[in-house]
Biopython code that builds the backbone (N, CA, C, O; Angstrom):
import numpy as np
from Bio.PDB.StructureBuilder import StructureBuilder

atoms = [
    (1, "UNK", "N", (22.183, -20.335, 34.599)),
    (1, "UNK", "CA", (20.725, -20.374, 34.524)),
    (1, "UNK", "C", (20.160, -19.007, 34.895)),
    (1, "UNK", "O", (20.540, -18.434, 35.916)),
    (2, "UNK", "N", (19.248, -18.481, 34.067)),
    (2, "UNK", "CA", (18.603, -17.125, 34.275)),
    (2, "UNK", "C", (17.522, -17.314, 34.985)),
    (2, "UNK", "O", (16.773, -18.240, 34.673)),
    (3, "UNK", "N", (17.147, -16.267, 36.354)),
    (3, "UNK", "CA", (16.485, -15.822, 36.979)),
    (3, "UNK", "C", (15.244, -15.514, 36.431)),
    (3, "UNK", "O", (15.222, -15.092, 35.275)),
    (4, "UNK", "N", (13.850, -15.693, 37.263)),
    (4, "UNK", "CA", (12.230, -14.991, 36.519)),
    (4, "UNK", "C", (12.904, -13.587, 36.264)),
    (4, "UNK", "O", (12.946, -13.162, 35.110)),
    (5, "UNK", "N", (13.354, -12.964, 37.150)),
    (5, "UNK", "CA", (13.455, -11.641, 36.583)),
    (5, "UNK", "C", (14.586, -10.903, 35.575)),
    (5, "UNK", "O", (14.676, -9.724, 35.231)),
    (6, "UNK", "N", (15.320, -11.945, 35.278)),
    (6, "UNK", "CA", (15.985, -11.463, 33.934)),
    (6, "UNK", "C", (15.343, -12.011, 32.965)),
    (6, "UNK", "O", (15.392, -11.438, 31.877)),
    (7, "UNK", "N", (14.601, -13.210, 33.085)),
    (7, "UNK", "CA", (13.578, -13.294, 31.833)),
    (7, "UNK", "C", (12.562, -12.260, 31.707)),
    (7, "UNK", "O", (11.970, -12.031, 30.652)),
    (8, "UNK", "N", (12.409, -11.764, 32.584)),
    (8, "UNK", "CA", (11.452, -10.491, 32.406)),
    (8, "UNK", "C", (11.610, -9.366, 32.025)),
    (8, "UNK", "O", (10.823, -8.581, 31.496)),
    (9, "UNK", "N", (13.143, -9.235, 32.425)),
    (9, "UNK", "CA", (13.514, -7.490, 32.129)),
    (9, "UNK", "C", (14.540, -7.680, 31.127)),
    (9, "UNK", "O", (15.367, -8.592, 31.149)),
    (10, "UNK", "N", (14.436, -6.651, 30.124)),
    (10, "UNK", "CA", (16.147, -7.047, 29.518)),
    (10, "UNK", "C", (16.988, -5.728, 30.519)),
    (10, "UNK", "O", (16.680, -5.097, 31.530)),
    (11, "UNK", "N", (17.938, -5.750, 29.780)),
    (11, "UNK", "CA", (19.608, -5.467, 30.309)),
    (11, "UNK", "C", (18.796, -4.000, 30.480)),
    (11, "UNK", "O", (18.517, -3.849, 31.669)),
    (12, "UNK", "N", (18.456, -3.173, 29.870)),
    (12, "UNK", "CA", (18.098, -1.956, 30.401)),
    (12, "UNK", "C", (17.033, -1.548, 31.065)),
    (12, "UNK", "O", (16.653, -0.378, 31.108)),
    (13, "UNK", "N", (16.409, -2.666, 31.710)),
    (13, "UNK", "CA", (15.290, -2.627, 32.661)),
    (13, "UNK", "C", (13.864, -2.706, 32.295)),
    (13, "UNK", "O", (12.933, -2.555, 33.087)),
    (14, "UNK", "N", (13.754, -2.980, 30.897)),
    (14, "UNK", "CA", (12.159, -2.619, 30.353)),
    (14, "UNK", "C", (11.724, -3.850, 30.715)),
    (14, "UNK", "O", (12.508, -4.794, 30.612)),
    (15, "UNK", "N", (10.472, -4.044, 31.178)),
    (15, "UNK", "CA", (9.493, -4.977, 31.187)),
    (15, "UNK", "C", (9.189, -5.710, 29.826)),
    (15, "UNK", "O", (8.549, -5.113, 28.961)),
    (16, "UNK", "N", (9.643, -7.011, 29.623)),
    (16, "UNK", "CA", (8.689, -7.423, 28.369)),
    (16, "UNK", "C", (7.751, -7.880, 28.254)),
    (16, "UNK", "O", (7.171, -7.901, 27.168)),
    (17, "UNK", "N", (7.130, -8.567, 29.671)),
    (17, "UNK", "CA", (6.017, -8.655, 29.948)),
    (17, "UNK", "C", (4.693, -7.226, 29.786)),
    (17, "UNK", "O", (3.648, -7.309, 29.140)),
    (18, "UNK", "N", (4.973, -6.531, 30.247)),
    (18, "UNK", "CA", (4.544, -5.485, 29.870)),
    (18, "UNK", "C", (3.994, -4.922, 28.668)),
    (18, "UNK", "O", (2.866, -4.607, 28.289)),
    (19, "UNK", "N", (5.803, -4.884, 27.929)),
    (19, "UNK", "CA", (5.620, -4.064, 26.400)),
    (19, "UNK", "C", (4.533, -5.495, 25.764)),
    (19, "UNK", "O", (3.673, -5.063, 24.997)),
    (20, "UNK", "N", (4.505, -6.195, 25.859)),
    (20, "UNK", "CA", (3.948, -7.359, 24.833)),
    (20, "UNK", "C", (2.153, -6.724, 25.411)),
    (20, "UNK", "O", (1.386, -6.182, 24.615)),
    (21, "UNK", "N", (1.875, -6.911, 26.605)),
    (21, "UNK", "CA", (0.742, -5.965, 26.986)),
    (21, "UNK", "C", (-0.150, -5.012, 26.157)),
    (21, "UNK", "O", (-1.106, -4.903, 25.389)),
    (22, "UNK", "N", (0.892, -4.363, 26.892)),
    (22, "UNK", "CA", (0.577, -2.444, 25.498)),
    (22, "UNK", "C", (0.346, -2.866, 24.437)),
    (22, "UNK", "O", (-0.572, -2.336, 23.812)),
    (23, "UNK", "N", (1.135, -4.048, 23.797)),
    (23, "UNK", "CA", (1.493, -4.234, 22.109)),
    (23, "UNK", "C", (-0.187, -4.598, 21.607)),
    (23, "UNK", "O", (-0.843, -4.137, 20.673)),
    (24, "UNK", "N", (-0.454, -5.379, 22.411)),
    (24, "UNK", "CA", (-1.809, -6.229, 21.916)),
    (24, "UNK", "C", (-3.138, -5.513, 21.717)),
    (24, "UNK", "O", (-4.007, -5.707, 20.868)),
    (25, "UNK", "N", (-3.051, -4.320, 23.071)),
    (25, "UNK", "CA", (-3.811, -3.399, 23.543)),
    (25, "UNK", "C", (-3.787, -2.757, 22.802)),
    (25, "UNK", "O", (-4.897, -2.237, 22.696)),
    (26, "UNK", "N", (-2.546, -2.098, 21.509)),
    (26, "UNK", "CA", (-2.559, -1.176, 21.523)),
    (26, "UNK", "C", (-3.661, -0.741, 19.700)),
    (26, "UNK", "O", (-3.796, 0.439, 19.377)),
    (27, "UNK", "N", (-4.097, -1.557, 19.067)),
    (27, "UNK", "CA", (-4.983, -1.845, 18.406)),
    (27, "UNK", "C", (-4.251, -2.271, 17.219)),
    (27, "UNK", "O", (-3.438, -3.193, 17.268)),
    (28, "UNK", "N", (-4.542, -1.567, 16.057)),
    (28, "UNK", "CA", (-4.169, -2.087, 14.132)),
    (28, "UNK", "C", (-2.672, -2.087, 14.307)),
    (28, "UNK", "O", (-2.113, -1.115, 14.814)),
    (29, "UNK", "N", (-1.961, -3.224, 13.873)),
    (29, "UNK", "CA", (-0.078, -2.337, 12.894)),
    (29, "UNK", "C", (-0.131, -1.528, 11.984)),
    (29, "UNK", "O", (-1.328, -1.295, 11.813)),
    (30, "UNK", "N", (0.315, -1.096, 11.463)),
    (30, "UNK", "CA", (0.676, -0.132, 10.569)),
    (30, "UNK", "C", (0.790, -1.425, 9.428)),
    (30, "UNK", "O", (-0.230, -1.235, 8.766)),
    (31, "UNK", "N", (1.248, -2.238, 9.029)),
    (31, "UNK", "CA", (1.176, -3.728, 8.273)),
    (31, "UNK", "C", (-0.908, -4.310, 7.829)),
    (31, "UNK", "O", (-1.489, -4.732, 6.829)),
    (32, "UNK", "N", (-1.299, -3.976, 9.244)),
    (32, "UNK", "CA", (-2.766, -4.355, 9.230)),
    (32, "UNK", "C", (-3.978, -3.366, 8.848)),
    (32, "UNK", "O", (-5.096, -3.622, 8.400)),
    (33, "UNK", "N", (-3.418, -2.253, 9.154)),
    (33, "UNK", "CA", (-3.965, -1.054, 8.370)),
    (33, "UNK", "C", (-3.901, -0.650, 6.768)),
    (33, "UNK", "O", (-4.827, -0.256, 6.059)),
    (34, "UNK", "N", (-2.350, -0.898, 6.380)),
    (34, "UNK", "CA", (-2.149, -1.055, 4.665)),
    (34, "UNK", "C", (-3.037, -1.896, 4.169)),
    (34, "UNK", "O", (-3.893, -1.572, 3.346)),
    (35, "UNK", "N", (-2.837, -3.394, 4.794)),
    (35, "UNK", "CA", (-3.816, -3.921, 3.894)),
    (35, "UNK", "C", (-5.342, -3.625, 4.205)),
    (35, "UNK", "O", (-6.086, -3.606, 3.225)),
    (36, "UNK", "N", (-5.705, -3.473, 5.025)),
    (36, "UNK", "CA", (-7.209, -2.560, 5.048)),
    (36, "UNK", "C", (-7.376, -1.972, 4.339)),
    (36, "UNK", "O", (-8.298, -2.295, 3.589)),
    (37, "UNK", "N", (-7.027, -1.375, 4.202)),
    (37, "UNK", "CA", (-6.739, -0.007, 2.861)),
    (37, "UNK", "C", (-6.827, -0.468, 1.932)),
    (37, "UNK", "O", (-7.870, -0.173, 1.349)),
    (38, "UNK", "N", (-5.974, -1.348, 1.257)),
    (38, "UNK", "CA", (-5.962, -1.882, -0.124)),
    (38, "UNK", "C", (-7.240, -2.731, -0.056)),
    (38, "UNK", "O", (-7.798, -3.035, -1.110)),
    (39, "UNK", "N", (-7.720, -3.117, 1.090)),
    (39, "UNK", "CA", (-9.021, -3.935, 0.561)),
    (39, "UNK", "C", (-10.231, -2.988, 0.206)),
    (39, "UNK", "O", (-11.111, -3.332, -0.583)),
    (40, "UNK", "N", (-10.220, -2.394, 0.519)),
    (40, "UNK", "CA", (-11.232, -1.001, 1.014)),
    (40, "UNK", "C", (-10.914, -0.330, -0.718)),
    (40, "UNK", "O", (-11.851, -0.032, -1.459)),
    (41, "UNK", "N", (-9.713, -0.211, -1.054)),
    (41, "UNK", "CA", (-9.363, 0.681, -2.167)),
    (41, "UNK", "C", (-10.276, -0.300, -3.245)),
    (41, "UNK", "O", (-11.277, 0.205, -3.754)),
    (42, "UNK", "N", (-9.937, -1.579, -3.544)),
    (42, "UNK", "CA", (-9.815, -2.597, -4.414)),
    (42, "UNK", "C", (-11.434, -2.643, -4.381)),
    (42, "UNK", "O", (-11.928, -2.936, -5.470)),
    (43, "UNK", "N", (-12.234, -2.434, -3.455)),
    (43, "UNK", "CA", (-13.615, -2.604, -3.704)),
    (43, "UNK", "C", (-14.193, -1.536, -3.810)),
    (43, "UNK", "O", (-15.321, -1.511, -4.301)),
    (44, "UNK", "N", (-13.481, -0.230, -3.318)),
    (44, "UNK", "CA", (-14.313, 0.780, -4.340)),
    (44, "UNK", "C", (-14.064, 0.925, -5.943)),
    (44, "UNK", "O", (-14.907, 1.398, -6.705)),
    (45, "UNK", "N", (-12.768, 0.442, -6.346)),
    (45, "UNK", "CA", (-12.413, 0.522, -7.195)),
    (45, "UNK", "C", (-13.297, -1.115, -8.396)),
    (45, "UNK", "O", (-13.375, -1.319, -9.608)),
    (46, "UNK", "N", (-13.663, -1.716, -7.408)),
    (46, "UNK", "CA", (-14.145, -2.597, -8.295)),
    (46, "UNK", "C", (-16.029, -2.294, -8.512)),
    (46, "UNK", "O", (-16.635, -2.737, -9.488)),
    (47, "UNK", "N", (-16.682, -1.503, -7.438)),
    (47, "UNK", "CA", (-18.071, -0.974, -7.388)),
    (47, "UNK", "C", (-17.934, 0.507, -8.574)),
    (47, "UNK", "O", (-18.977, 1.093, -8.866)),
    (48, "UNK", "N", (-16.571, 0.994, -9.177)),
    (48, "UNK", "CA", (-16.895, 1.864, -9.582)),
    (48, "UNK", "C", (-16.783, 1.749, -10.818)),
    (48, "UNK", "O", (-17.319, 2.493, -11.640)),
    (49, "UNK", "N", (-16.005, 0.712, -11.084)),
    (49, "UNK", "CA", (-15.967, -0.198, -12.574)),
    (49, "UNK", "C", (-17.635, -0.348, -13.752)),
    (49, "UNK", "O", (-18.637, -1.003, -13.463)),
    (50, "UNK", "N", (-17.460, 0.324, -14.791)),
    (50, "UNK", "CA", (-18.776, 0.454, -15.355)),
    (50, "UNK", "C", (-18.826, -1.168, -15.892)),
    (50, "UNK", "O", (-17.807, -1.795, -16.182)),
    (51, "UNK", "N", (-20.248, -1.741, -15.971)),
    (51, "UNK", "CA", (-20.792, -2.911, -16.614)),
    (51, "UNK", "C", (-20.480, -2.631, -17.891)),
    (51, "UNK", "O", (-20.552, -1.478, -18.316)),
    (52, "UNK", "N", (-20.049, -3.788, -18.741)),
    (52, "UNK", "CA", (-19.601, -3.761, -20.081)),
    (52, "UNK", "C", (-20.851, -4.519, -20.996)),
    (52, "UNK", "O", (-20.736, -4.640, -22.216)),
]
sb = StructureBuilder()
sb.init_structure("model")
sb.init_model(0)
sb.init_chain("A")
sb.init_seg("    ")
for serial, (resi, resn, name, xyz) in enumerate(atoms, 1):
    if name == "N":
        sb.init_residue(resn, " ", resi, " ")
    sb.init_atom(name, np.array(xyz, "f"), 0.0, 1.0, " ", f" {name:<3s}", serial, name[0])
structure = sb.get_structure()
């Protein structure tokens, strides 16, 4: 049976309590930013589309 503090730390000492912290804090993914982008692209690209 594992200890609070090996659920907490792995084998090389990092906090995962922690890193999950930072993670949340740390703002956009790189995943959540692409698609920003493509939404952002897709509607200039659809405002620049001439009326037929």
């Amino acid at each position: 049976m594992m200890s609070a503090d090996q659920d907490r730390f792995t084998s090389a000492g990092t906090d995962i309590e922690e890193v999950k912290k930072l993670n949340a804090e740390s703002g956009l993914t790189y995943n959540e930013v692409e698609e920003l982008l493509a939404r952002q692209y897709q509607k200039e690209k659809l405002e620049q589309k001439p009326d037929l």
